[in-house]
Rosetta silent file (secondary structure, phi, psi, omega in degrees, C-alpha in Angstrom):
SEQUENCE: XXXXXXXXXXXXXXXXXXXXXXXXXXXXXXXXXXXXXXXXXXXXXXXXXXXXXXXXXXXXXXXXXXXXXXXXXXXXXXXXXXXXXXXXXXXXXXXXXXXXXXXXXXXXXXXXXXXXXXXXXXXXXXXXXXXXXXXXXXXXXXXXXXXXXXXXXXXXXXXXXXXXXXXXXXXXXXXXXXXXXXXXXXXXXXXXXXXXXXXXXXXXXXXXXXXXXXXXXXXXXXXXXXXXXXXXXXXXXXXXXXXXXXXXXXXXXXXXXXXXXXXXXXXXXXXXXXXXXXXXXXXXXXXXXXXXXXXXXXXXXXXXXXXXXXXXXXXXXXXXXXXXXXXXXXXXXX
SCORE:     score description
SCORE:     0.000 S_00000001
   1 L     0.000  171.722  165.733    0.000    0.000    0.000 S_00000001
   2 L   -93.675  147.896 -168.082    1.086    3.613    0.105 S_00000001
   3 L   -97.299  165.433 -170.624    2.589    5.425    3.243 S_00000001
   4 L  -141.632  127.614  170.582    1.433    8.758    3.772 S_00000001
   5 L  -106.495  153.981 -148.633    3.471   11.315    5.847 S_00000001
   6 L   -94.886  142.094 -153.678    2.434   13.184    8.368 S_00000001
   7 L   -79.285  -48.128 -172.845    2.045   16.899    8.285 S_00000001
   8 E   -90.169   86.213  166.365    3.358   16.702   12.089 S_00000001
   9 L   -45.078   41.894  166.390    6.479   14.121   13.100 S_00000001
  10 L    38.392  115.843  174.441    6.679   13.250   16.194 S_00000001
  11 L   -60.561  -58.955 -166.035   10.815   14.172   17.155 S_00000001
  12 L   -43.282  -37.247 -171.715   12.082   10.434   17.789 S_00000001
  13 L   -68.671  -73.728  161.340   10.058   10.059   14.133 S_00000001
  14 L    23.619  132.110  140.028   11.855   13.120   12.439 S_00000001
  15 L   -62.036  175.734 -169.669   14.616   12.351    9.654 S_00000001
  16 L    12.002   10.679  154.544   17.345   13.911   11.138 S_00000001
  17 L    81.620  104.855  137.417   16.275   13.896   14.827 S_00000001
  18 L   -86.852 -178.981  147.913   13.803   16.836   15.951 S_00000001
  19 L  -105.619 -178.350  170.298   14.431   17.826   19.459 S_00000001
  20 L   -51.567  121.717 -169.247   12.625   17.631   22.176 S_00000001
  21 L    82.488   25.295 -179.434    9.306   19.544   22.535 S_00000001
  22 L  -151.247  145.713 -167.807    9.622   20.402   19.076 S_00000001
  23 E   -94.113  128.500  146.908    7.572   19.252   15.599 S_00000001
  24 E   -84.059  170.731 -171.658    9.173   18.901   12.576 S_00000001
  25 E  -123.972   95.245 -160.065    6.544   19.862   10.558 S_00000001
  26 L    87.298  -60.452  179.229    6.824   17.742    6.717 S_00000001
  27 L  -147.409  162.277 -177.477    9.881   17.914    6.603 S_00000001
  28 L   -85.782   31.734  150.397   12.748   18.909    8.867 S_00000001
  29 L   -91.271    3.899  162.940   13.325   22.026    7.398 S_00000001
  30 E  -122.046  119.992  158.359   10.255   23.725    9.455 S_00000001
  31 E   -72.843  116.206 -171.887   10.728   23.604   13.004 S_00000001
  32 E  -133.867  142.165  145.450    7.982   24.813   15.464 S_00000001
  33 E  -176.045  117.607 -152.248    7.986   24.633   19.241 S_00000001
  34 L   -88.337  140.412  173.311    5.259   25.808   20.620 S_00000001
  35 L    13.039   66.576  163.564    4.579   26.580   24.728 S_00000001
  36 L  -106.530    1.932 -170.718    7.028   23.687   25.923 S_00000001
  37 L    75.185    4.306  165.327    8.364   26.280   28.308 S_00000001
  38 L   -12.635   93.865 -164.918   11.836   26.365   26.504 S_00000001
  39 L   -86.829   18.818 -166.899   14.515   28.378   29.611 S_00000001
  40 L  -166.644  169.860  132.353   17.411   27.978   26.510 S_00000001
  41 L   -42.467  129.742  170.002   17.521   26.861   22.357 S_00000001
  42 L   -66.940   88.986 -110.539   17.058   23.815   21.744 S_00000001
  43 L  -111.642   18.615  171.602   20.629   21.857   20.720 S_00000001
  44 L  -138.410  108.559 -177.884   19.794   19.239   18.777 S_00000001
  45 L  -124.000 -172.073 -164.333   18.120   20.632   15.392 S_00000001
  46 L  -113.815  135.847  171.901   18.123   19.187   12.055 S_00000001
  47 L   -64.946  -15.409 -155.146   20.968   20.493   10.122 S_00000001
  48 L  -112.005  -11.593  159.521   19.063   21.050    7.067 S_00000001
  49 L   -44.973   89.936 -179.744   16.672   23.518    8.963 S_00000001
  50 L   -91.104  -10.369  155.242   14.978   26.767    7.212 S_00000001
  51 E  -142.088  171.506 -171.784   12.959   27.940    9.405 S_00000001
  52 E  -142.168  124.336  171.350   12.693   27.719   13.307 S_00000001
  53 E  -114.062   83.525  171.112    9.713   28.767   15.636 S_00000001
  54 E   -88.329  124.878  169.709    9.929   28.753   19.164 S_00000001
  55 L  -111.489  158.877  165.771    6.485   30.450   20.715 S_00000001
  56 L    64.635    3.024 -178.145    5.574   30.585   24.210 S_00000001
  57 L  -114.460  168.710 -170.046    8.981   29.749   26.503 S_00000001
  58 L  -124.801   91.057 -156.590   10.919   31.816   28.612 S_00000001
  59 L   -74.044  -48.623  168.866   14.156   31.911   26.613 S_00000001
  60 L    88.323  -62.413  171.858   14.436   35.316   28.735 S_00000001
  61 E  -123.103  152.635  164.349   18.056   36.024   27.618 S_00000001
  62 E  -103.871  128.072 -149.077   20.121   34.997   24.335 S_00000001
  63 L  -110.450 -160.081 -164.752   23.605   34.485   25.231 S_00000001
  64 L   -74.978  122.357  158.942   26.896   34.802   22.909 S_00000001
  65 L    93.283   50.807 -146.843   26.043   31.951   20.177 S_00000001
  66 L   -95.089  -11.909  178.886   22.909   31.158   21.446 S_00000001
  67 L  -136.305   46.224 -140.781   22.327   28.750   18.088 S_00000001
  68 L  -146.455   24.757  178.279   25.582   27.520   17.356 S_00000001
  69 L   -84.280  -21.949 -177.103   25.782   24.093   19.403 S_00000001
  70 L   -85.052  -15.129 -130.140   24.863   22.851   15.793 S_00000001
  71 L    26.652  126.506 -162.130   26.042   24.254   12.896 S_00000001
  72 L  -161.936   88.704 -172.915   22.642   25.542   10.992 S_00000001
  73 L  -102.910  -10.130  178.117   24.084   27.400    7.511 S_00000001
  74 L  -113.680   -8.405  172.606   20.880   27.020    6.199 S_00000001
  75 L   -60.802  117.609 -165.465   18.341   28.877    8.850 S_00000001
  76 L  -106.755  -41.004 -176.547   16.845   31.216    6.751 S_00000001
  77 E  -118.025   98.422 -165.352   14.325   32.110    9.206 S_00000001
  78 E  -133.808   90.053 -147.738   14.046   32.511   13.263 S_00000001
  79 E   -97.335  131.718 -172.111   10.723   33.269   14.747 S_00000001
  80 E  -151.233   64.534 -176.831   11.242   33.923   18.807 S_00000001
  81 L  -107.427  158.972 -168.604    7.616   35.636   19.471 S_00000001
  82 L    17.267   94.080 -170.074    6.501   35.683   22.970 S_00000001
  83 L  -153.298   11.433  171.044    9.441   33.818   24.407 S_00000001
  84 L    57.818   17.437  164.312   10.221   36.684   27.398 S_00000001
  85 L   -40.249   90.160 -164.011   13.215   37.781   25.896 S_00000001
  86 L   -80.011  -56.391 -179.465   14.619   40.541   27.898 S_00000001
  87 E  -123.653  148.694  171.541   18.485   40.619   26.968 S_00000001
  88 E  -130.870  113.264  177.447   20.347   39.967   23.602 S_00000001
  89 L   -62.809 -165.277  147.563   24.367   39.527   24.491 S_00000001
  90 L   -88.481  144.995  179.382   26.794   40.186   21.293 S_00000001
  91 L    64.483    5.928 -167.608   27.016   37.699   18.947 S_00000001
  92 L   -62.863    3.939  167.722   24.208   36.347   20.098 S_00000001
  93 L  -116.191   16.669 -176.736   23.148   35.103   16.330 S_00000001
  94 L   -80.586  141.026 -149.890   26.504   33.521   15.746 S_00000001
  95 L    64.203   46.965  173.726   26.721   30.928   13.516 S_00000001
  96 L  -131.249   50.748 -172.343   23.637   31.823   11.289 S_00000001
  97 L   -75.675   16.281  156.474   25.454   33.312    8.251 S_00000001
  98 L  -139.483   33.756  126.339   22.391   32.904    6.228 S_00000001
  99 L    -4.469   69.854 -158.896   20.049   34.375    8.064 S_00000001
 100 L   -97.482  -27.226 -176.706   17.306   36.770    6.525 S_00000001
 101 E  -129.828  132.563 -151.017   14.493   37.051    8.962 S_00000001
 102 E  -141.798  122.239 -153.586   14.593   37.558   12.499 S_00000001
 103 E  -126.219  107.155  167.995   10.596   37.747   14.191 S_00000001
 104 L  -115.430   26.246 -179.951   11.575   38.984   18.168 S_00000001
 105 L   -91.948  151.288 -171.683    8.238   40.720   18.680 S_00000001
 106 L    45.486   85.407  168.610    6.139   40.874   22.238 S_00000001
 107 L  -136.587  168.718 -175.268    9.262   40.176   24.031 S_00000001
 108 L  -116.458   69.885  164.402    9.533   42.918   26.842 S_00000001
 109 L   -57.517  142.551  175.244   13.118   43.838   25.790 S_00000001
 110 L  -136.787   -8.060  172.508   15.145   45.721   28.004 S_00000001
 111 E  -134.706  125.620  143.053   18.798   45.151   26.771 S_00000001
 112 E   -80.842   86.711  175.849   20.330   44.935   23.268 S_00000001
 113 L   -25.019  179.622  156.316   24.102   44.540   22.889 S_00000001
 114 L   -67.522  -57.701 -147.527   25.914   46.668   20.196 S_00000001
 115 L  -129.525   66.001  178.496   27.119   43.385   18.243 S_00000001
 116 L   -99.294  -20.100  158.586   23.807   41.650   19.477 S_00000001
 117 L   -61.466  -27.451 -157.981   23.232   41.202   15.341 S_00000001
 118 L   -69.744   18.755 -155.959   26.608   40.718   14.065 S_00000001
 119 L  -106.743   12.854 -161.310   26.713   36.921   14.255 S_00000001
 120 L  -138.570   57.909 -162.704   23.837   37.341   11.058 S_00000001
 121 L   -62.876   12.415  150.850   25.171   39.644    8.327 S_00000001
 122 L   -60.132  -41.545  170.218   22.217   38.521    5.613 S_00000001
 123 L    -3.437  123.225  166.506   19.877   39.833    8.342 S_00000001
 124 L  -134.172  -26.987 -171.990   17.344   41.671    5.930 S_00000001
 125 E  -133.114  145.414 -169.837   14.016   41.762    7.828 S_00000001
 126 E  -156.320  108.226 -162.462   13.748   42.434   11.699 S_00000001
 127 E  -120.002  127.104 -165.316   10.153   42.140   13.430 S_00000001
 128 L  -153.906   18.336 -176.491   10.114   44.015   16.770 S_00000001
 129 L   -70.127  134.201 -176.869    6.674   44.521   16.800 S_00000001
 130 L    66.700   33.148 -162.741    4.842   44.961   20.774 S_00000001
 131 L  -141.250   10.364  152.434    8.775   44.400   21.861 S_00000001
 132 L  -122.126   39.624  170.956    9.698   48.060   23.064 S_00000001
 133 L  -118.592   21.856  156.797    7.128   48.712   25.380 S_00000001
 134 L   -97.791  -15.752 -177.491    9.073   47.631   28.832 S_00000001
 135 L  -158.312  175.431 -176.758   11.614   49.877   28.745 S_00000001
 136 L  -101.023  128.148 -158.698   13.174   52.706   25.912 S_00000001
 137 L  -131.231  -10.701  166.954   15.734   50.814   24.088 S_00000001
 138 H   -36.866  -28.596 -161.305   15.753   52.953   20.990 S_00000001
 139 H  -104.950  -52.331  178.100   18.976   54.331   21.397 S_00000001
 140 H   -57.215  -43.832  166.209   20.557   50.800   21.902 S_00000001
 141 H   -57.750  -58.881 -174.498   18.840   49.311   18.961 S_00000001
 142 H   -40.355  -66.747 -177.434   20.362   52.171   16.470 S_00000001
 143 H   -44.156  -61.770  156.084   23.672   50.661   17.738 S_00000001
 144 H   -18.834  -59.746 -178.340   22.618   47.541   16.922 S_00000001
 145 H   -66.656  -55.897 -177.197   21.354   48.099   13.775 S_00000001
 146 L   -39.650  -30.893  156.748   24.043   50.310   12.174 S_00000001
 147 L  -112.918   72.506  174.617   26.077   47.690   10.145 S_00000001
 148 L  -115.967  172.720 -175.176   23.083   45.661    9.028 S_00000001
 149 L  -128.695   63.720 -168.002   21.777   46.026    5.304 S_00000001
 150 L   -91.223  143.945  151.957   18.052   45.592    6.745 S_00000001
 151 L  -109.228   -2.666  138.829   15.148   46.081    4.123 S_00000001
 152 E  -120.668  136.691  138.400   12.305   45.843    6.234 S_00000001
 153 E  -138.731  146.815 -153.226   11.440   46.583    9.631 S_00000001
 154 E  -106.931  137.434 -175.690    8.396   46.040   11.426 S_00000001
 155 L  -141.687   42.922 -168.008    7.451   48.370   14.894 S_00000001
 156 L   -83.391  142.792  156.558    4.315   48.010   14.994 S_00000001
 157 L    97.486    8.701  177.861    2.129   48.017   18.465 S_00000001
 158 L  -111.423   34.728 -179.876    4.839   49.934   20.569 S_00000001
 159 L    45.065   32.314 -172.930    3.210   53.388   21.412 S_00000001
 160 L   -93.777   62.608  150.050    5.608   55.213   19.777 S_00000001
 161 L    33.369  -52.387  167.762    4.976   59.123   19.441 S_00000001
 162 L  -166.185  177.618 -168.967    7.103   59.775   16.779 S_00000001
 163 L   -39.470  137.407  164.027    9.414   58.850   13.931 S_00000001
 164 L  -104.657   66.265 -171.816   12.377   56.565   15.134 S_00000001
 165 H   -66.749  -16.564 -167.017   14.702   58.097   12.846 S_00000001
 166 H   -88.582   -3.842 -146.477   17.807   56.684   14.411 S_00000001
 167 H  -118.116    6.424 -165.803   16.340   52.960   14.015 S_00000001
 168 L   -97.642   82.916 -161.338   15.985   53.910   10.355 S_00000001
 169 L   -83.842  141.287  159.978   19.468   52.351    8.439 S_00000001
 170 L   -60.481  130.551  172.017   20.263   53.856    5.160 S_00000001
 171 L    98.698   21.634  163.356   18.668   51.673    2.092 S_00000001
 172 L   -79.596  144.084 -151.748   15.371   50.730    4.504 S_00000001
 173 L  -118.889  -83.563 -157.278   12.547   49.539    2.041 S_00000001
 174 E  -136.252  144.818 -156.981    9.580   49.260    4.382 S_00000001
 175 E  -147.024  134.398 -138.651    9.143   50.417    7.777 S_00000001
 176 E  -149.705   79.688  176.853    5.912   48.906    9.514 S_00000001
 177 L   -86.740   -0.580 -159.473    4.444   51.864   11.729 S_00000001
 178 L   -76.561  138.603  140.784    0.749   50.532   12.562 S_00000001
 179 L    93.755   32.526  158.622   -1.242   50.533   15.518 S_00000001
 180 L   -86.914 -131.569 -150.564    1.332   53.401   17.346 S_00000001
 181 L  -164.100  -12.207 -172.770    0.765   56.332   19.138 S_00000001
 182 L   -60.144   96.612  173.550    1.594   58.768   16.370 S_00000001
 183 L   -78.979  -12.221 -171.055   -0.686   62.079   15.701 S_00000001
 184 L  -176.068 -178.524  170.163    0.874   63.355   13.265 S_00000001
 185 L  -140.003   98.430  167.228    4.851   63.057   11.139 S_00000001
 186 L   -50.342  172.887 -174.773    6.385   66.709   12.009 S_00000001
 187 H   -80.569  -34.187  163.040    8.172   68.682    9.172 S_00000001
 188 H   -65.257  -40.157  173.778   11.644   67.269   10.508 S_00000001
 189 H   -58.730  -52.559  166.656   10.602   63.953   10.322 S_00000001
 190 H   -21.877  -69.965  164.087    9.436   64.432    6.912 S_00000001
 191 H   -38.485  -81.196 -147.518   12.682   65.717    5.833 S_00000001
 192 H   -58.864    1.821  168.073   14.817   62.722    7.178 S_00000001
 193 H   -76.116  -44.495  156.239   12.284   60.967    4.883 S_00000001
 194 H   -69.647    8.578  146.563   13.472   62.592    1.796 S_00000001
 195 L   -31.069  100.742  170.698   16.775   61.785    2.587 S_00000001
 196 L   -37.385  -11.947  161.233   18.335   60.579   -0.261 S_00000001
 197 L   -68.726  -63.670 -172.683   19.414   57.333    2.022 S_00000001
 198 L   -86.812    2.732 -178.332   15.424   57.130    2.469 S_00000001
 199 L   -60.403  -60.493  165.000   13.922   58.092   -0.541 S_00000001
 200 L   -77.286   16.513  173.160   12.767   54.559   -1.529 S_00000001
 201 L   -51.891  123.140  174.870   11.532   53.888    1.852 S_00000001
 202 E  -116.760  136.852 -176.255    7.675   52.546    2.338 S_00000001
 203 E  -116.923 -165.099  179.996    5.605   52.958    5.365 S_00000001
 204 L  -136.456  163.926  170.399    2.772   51.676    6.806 S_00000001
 205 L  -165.602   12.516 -165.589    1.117   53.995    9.392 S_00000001
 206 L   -58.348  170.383  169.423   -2.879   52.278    9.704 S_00000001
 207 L    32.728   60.551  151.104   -4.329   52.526   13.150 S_00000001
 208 L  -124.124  162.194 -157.781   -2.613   55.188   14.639 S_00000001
 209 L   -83.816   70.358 -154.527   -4.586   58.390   16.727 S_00000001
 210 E   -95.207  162.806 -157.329   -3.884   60.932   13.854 S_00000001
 211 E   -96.638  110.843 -178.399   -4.740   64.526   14.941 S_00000001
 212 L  -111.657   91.013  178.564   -6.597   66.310   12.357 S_00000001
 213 L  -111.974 -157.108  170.398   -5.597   69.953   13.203 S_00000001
 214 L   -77.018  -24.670 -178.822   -3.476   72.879   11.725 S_00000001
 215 H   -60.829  -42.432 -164.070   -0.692   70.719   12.758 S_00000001
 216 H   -97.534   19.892  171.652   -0.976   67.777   10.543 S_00000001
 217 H   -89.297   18.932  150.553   -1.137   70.044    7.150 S_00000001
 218 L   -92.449   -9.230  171.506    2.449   69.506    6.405 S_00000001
 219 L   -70.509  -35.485  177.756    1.933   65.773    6.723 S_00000001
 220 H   -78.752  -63.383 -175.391   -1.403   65.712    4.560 S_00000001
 221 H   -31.530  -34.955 -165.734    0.863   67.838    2.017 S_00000001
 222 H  -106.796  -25.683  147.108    3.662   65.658    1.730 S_00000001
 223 H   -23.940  -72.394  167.356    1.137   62.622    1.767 S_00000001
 224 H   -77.359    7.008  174.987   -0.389   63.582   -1.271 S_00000001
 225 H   -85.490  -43.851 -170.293    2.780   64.643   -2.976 S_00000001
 226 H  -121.850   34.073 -177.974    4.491   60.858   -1.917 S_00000001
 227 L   -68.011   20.229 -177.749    1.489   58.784   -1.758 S_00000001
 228 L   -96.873  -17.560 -166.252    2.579   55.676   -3.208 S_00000001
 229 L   -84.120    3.337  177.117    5.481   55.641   -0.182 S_00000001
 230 E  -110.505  121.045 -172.201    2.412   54.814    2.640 S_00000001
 231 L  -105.756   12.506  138.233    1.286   51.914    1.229 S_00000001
 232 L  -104.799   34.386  177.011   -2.297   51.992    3.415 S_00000001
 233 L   -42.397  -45.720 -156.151   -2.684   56.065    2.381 S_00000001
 234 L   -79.765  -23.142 -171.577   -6.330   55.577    1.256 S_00000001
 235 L   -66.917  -43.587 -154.773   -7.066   53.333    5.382 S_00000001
 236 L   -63.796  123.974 -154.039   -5.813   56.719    7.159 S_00000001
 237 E  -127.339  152.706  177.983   -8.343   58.340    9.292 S_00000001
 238 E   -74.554  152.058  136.760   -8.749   61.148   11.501 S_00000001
 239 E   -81.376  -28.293 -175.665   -9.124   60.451   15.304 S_00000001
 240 E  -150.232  153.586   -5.604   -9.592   63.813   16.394 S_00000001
 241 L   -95.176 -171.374 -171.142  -11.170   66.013   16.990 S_00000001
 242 H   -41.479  -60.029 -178.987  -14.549   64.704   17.463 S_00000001
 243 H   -39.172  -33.373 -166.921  -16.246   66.305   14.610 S_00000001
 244 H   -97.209  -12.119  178.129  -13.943   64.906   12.169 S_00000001
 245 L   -12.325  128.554  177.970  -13.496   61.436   13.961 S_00000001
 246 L    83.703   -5.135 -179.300  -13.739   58.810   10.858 S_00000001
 247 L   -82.649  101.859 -161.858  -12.710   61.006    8.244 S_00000001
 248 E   -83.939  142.302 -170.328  -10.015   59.974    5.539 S_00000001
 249 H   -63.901  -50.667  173.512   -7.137   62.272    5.513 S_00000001
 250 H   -57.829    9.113  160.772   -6.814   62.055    2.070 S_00000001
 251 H  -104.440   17.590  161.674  -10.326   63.896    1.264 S_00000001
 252 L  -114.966 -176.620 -169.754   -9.750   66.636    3.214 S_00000001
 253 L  -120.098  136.240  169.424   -8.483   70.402    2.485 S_00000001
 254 H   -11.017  -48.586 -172.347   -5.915   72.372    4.297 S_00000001
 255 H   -75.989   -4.488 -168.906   -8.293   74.789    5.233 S_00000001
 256 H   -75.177  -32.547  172.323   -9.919   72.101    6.815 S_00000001
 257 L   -43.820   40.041 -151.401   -7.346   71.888    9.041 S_00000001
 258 L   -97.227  155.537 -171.832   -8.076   74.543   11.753 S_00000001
 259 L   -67.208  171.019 -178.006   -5.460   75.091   15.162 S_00000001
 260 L  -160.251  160.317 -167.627   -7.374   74.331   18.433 S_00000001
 261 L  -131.682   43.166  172.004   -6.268   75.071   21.941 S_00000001
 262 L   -98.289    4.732 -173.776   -6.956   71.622   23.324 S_00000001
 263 L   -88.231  172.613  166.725   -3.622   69.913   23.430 S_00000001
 264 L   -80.598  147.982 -107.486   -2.016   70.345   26.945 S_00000001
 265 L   101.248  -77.960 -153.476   -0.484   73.641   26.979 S_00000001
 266 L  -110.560    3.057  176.064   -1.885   75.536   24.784 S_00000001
 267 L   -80.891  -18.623  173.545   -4.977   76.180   26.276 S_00000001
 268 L  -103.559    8.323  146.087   -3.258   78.101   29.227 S_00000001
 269 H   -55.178  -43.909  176.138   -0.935   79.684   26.612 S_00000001
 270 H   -95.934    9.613  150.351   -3.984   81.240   25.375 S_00000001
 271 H   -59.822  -70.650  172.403   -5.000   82.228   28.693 S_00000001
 272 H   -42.875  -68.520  170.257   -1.900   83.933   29.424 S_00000001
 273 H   -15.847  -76.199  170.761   -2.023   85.710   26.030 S_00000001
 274 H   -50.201  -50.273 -178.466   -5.809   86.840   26.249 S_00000001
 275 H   -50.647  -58.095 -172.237   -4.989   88.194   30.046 S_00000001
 276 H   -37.004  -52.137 -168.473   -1.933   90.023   28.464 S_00000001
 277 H   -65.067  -37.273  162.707   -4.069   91.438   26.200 S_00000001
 278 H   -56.382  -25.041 -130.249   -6.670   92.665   28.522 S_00000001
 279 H  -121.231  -63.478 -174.322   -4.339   94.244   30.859 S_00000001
 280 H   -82.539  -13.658  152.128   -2.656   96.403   28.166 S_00000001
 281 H   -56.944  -68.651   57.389   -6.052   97.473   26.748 S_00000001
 282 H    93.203  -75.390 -163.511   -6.977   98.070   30.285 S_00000001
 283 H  -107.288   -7.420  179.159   -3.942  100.736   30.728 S_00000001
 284 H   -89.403  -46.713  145.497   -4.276  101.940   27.482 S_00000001
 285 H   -22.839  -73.951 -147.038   -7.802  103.435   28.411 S_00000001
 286 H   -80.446   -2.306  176.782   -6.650  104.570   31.415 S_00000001
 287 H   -48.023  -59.410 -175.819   -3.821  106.526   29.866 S_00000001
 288 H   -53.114  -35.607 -159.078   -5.943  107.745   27.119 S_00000001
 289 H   -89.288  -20.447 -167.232   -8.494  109.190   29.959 S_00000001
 290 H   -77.518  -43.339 -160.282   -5.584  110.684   32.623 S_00000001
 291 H   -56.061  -47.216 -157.791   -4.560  112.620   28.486 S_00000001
 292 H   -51.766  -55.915 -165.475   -8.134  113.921   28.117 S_00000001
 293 L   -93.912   11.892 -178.239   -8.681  115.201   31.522 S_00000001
 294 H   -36.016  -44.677  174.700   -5.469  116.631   31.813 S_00000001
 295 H   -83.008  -24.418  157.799   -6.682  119.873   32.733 S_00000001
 296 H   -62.513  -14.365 -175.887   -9.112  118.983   35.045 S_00000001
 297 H   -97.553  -28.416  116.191   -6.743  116.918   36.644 S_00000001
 298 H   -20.425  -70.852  152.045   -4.313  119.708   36.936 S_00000001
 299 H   -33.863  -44.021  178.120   -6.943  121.752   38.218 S_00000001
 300 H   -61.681  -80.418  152.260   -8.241  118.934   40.625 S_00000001
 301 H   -16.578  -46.300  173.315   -4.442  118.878   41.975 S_00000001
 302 H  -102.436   26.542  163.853   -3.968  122.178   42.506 S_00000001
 303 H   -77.729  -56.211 -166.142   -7.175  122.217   44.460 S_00000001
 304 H   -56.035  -50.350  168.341   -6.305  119.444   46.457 S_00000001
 305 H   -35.238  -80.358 -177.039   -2.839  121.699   47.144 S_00000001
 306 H   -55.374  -19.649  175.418   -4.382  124.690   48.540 S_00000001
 307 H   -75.109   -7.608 -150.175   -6.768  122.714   50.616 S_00000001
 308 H   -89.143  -73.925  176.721   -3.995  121.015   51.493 S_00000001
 309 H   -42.596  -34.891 -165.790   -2.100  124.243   52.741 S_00000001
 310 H   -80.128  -37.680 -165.647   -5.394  125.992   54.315 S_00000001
 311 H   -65.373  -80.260  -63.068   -5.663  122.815   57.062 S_00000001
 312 H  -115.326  -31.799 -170.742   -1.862  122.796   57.163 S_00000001
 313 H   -88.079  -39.066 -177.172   -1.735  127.053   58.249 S_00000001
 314 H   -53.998  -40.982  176.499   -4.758  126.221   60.545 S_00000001
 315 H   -55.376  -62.154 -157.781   -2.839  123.560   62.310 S_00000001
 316 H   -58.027  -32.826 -176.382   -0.195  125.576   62.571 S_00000001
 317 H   -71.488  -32.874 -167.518   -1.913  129.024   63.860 S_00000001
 318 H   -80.231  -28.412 -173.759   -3.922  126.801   67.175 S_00000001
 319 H   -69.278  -41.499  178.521   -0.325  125.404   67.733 S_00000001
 320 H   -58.789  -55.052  162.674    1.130  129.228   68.023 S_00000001
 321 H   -62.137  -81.875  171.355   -1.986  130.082   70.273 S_00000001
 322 H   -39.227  -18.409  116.653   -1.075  127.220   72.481 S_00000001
 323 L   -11.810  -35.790 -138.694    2.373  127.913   72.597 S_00000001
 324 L   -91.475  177.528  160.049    1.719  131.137   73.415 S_00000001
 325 H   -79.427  -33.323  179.089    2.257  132.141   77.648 S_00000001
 326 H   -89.830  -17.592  168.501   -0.009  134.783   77.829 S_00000001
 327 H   -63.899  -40.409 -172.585   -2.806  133.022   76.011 S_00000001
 328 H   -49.715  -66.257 -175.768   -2.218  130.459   78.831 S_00000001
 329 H   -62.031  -63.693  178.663   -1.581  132.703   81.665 S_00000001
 330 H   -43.760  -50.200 -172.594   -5.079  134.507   80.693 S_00000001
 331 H   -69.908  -23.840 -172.781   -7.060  131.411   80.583 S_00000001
 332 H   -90.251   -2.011 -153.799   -5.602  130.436   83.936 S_00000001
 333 L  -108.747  126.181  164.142   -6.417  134.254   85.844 S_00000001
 334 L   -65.559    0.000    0.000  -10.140  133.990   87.488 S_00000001
């Protein structure tokens, strides 16, 4: 009869020996291991192994070599989602020279070596998506990053505010921005987009809170100017404010655009401002009114003088009469 093989292997079943807690899956170039609770890489892999999945274990850190008890020249692919990764040592991909895709997202990274890449110089795609949101790591990744040739990277799902120009390697392709924190792409960020280093650069940017204010018309400008490089342009929707809530950016008009004094700030900016303004209206009156009356006021003054003088002689005359001895001496004779 005919044998039929099994989309799942068993490891002892495996050609070339899976390891433990782990499937080959057809054949033993796809590897999966799924929630076994994995504290380390597994060491006994199939040599002939193109892609590798460990889900679910608590690798927690990857250490110098972390996939190098084997030799594995052919791992094309190394998926390490939710696996509690924290720290990546240097070298920690050594002995992967043909290495293209590297999937570390919703790991709660908190350290990234310098040379935590260099063990993978093919390294073309890097998935880091939900995998900066325990600590800011941004600055450490850039190090990281800087002699890689990467053509994609994905950052999606990490509350990130604004452009992460330093994580941005000249000769990036596609940069995978969705589901951030982002209101808007300022007029600097723009620029480092038209960086001739960045020029063929594509982004993604769906499901982010964008702000549709005076603020975001240099972004809708250079949108419709580069729309082919956001490659969901036509998905993008206002969030704010409420009137426009649902509203694709690309249908709307500059003018549409109006400033608002709701961010935090600027609403007690324009407090201060309006007070200023009252306050020098305010004195500007009362100038104009002291100019007006000027003579009356003058007059009023040198009223105020002489009455001022008339108590000032009276006091002075009952002080003379008291003073005097004979007024005294009279008032005291019966």
């Amino acid at each position: 009869g005919l044998a039929l093989l099994p989309l799942a292997v068993p490891p002892a079943a495996a050609p070339g020996g899976c390891p433990s807690a782990c499937y080959c899956v057809a054949t033993p170039e796809l590897v999966q291991c799924r929630y076994e609770r994995l504290e380390e890489p597994p060491r006994e892999l199939p040599a002939a192994v193109h892609n590798l999945s460990i889900a679910g274990s608590n690798l927690s850190i990857l250490p110098r070599a972390a996939f190098a008890a084997r030799p594995l020249r052919d791992l094309r692919l190394l998926s390490l989602r939710h696996d509690n990764i924290h720290t990546i040592e240097d070298m920690a991909l050594q002995g992967l020279p043909a290495l293209r895709t590297l999937d570390l997202s919703h790991n709660p990274l908190l350290s990234v070596a310098a040379g935590a890449f260099s063990g993978a110089p093919l390294l073309r795609t890097l998935q880091l998506n939900q995998a900066l949101l325990a600590a800011p790591v941004e600055e450490q990744l850039a190090l990281a990053l800087r002699n890689l040739t990467l053509r994609r990277l994905e950052l999606a799902g990490n509350a990130l505010r604004a452009l992460p120009a330093a994580l941005l390697p000249p000769g990036l392709e596609e940069l995978d921005l969705r589901n951030n924190s982002l209101q808007r792409l300022a007029a600097a960020e723009l620029r480092s987009l038209d960086a001739p280093e960045l020029r063929g650069l594509r982004l993604h940017l769906g499901a982010n809170p964008l702000s549709c204010d005076c603020a975001l018309r240099p972004f809708l400008a250079w949108l419709r100017s580069a729309r082919s490089r956001v490659l969901d342009a036509r998905s993008l929707r206002c969030a704010g404010p409420p009137a426009m809530r649902g509203d694709p950016l690309l249908r709307l008009r500059p003018e549409e655009l109006l400033c608002s004094a709701s961010e935090p700030g600027q609403l007690e900016t324009a407090s201060y401002v309006f007070f200023g303004i009252v306050l020098a209206l305010i004195g500007i009156v009362f100038l104009m009114v002291l100019y007006l009356n000027r003579r009356g006021i003058k007059r009023w003054l040198h009223n105020l003088r002489e009455a001022c003088r008339d108590q000032m002689e009276g006091y002075h005359y009952r002080y003379e009469q008291d003073a005097d001895p004979r007024c005294a001496s009279a008032v005291g004779t019966p």
